[in-house]
C-alpha positions as CSV (number, residue, x, y, z in Angstrom):
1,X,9.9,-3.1,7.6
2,X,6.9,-0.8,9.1
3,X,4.6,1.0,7.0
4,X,4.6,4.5,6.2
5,X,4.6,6.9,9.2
6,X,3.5,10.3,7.7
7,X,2.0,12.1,10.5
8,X,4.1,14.8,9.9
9,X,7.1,16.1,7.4
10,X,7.5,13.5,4.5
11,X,9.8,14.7,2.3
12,X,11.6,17.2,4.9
13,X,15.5,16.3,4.8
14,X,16.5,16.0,8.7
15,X,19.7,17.7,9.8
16,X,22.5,15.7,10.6
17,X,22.7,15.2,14.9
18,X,26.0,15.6,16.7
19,X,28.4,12.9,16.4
20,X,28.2,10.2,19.1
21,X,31.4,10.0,21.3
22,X,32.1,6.0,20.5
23,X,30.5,4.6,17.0
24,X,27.9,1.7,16.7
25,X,25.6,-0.1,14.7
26,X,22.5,0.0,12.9
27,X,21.0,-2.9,13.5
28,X,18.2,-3.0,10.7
29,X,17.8,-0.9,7.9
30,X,16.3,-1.0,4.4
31,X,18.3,0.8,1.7
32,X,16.6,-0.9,-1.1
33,X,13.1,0.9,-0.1
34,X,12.2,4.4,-1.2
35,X,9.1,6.3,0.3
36,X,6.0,7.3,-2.6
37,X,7.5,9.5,-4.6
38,X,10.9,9.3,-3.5
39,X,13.9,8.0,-5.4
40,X,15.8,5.3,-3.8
41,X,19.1,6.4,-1.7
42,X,22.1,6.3,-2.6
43,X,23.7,3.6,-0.8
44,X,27.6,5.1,-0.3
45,X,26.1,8.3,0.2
46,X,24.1,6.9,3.1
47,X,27.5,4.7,4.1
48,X,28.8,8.2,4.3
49,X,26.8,10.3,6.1
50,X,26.2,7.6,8.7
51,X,30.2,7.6,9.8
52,X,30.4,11.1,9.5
53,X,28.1,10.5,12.7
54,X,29.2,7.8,14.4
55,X,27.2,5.0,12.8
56,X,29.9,3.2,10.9
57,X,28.3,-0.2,10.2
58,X,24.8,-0.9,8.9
59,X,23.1,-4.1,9.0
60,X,20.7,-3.7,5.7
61,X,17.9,-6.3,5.5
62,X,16.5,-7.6,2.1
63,X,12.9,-9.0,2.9
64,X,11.7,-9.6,-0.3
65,X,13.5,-11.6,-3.3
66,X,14.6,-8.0,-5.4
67,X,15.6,-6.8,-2.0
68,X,17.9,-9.9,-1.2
69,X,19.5,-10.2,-4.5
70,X,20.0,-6.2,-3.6
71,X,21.5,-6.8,-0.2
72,X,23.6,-9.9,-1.4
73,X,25.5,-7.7,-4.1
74,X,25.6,-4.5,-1.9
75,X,27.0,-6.5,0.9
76,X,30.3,-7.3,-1.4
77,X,31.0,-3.6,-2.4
78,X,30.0,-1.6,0.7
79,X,32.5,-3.2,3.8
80,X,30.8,-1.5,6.3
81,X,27.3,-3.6,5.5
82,X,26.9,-6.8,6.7
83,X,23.0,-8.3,5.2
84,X,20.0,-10.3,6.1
85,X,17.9,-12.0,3.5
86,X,14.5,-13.5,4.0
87,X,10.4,-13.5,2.8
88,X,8.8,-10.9,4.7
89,X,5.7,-12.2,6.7
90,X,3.9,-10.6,4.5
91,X,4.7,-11.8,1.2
92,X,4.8,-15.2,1.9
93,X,1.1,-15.3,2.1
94,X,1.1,-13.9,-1.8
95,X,4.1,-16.1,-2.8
96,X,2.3,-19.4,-1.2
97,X,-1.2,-18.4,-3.2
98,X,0.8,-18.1,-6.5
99,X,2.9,-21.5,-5.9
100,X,6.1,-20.0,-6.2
101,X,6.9,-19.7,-2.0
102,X,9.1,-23.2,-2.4
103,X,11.3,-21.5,-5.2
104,X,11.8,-18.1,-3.2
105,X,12.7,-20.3,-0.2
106,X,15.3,-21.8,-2.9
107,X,16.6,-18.7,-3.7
108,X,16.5,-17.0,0.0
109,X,18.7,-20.3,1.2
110,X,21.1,-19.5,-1.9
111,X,21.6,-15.8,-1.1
112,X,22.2,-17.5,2.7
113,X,25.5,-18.7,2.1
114,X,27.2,-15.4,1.1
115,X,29.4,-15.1,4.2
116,X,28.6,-11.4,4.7
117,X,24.7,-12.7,4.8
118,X,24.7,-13.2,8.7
119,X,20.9,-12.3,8.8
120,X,17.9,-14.7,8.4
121,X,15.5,-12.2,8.4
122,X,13.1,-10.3,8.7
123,X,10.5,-13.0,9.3
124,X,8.0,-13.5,11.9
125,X,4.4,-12.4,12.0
126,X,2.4,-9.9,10.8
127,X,-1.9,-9.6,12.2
128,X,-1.9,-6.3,10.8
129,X,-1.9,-6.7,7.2
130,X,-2.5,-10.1,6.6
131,X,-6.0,-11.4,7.6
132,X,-6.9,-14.7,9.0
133,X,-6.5,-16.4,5.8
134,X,-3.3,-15.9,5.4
135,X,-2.1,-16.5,8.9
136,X,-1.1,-20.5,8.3
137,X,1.3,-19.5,5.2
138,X,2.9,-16.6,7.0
139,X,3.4,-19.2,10.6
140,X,5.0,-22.4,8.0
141,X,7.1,-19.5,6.7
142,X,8.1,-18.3,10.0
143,X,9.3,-21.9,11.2
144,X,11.2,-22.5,8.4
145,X,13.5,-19.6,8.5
146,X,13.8,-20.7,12.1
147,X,15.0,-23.8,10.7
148,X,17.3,-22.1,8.2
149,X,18.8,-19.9,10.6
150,X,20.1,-22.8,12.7
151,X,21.3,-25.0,9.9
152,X,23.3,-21.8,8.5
153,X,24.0,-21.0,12.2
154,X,23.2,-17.1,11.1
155,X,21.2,-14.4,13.7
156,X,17.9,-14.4,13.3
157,X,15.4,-10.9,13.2
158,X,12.4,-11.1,13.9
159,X,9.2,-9.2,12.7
160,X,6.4,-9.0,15.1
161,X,3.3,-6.5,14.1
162,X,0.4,-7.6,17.0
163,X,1.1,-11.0,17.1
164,X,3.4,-11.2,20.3
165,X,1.7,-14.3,22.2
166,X,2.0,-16.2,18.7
167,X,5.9,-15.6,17.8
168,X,6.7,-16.3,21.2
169,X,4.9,-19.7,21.3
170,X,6.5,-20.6,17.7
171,X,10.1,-19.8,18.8
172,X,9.7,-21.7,21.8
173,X,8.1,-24.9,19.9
174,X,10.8,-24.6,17.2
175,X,14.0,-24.0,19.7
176,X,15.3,-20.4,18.9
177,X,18.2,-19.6,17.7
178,X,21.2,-19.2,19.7
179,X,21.0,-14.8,18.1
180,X,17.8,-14.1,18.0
181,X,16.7,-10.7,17.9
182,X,13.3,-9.1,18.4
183,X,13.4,-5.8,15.6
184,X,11.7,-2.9,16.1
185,X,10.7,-4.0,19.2
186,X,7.3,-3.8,20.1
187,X,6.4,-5.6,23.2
188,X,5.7,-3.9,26.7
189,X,7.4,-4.5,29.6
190,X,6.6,-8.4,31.0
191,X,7.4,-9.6,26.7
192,X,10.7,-7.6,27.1
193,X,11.6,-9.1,30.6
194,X,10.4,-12.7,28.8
195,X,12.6,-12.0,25.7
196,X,15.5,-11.2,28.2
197,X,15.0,-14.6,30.3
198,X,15.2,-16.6,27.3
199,X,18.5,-14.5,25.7
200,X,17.0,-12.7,22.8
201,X,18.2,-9.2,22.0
202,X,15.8,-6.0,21.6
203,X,16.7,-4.2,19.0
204,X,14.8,-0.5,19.4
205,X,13.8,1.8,16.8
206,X,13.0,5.4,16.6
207,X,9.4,4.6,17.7
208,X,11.3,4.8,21.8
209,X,11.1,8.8,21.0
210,X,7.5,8.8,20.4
211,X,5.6,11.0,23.1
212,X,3.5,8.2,23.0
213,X,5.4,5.4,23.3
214,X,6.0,5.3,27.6
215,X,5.0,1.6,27.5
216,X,7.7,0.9,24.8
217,X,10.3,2.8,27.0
218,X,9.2,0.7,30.2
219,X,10.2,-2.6,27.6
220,X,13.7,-0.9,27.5
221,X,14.2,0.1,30.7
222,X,14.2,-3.3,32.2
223,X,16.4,-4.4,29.0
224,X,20.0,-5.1,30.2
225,X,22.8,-3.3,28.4
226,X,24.1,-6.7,27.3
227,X,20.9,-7.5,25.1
228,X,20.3,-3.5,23.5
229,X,20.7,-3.1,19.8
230,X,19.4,0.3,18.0
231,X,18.1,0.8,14.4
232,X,16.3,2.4,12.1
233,X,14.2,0.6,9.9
234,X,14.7,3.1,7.5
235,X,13.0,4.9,5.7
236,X,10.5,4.5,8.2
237,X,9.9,5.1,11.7
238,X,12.3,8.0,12.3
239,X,13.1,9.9,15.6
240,X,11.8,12.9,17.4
241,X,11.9,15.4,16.2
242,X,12.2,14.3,12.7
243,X,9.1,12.1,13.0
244,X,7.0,11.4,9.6
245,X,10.2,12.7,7.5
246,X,12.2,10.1,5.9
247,X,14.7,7.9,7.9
248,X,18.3,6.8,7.4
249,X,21.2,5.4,9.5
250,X,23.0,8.8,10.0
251,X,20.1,9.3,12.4
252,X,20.6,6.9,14.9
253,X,22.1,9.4,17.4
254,X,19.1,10.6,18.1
255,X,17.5,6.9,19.2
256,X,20.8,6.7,21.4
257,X,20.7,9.5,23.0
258,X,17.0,8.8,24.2
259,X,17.7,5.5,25.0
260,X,20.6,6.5,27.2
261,X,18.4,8.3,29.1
262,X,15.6,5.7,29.7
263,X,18.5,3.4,30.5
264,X,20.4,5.9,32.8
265,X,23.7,5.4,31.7
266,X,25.9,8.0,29.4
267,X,25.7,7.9,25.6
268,X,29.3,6.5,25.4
269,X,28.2,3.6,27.9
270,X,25.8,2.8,25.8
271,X,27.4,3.2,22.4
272,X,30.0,0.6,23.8
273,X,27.1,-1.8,24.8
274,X,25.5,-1.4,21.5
275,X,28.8,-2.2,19.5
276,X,30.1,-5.4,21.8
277,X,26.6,-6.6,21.6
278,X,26.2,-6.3,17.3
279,X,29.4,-8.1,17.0
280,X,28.5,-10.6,19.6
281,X,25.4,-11.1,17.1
282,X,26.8,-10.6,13.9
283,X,30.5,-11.2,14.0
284,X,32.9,-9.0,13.2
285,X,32.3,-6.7,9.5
């Protein structure tokens, strides 16, 4: 989850893109989270309009205890969703100040065991939002849905907002996961060829398309197929040219499409990558 992006166009309604040739996944998305003064989507209509594009599975991430309890009962209804459930760096800060961060561990571990949870996640780090105060509670909270994720043997997603050097030194203390993947990928290009050597998975988000983003581009050119995923992280961080308007899954084409390029392989080629590589993560929906 990234905070608002509104450089340009909240509240424009992007078109739908072409189709893509073979369909995939989106790896991260957040259809429990409305933008200011937006209502929240409706989840089969956003199902829907995905597929009609060629996104026909969804990965939707609960990062907060409403939005887990969300995720866990959406995951049963919807069968192209699989979920993640976890305490967003952020909130474990506030949860640990008001004593109640050992119950919503309780409860995240609970919501674990649904079988179509196959997410711990998103946690990590956050040195954008949370000051240096905060920064023990939200590192604790990042080992210990390390430790979840292996006893549940679920993928792991991982937040990182400017605190690269620190969530690589805690996954390497703590013994990653055999899934781990780095969301929204932020890095440049010697974390991305780091991440690769040790087997994560870069998950890229519509950021890529930025004109300003050639260093995040660099990170995903050096990024084998075998270790691509795409997302959202909608409602935020949509695609050129939709920038600063809200996101969804049914815009994921456009992320492909530029990342085909960087890559220099053909959309379908990728698409296939993107797919194998989901359900190598995630298992099969």
């Amino acid at each position: 989850m990234t905070p608002h992006d509104q450089r340009s166009g909240h509240g424009r309604v992007p078109d739908a893109p072409d189709p893509l040739p073979i369909p995939v996944v989106d790896n991260h998305t957040h259809l429990d989270i409305a933008r200011d003064g937006e209502d929240l989507p409706d989840v089969a209509a956003a199902i829907a309009a995905a597929t009609a594009v060629g996104v026909d599975r969804i990965v939707q991430i609960g990062c907060d205890l409403p939005g887990a309890r969300f995720t866990a009962e959406q995951v049963d209804l919807h069968p192209q969703m699989l979920g993640g459930v976890a305490i967003h760096p952020n909130e474990a800060p506030r949860l640990a100040a008001q004593g109640s961060l050992d119950a919503a561990y309780a409860e995240i571990e609970a919501l674990a065991s649904h079988p179509r949870i196959r997410v711990i996640g998103e946690t990590g780090l956050d040195y954008f939002r949370t000051g240096p105060e905060g920064l023990a509670s939200q590192q604790d909270s990042f080992r210990w849905h390390i430790d979840l994720a292996k006893r549940t043997g679920k993928a792991l997603q991982i937040h990182d907002r400017d605190s690269h050097d620190d969530v690589l030194r805690i996954l390497a203390e703590e013994g990653a996961p055999d899934r781990t993947v780095m969301h929204c990928f932020s890095g440049d290009l010697e974390m991305a060829r780091e991440c690769v050597e040790r087997g994560y998975y870069l998950s890229f988000a519509g950021t890529v398309t930025f004109k300003n983003a050639a260093g995040l581009r660099d990170a995903l050119a050096v990024t084998p197929l075998e270790r691509v995923l795409v997302e959202t992280d909608a409602p935020y961080l949509t695609p050129v040219p939709w920038r600063g308007a809200t996101n969804a899954p049914y815009l994921v084409p456009l992320t492909v499409r530029v990342m085909a390029g960087v890559l220099g392989v053909a959309v379908p080629t990728l698409c296939e990558a993107i797919s194998a590589n989901s359900e190598a993560v995630y298992g099969p929906w």
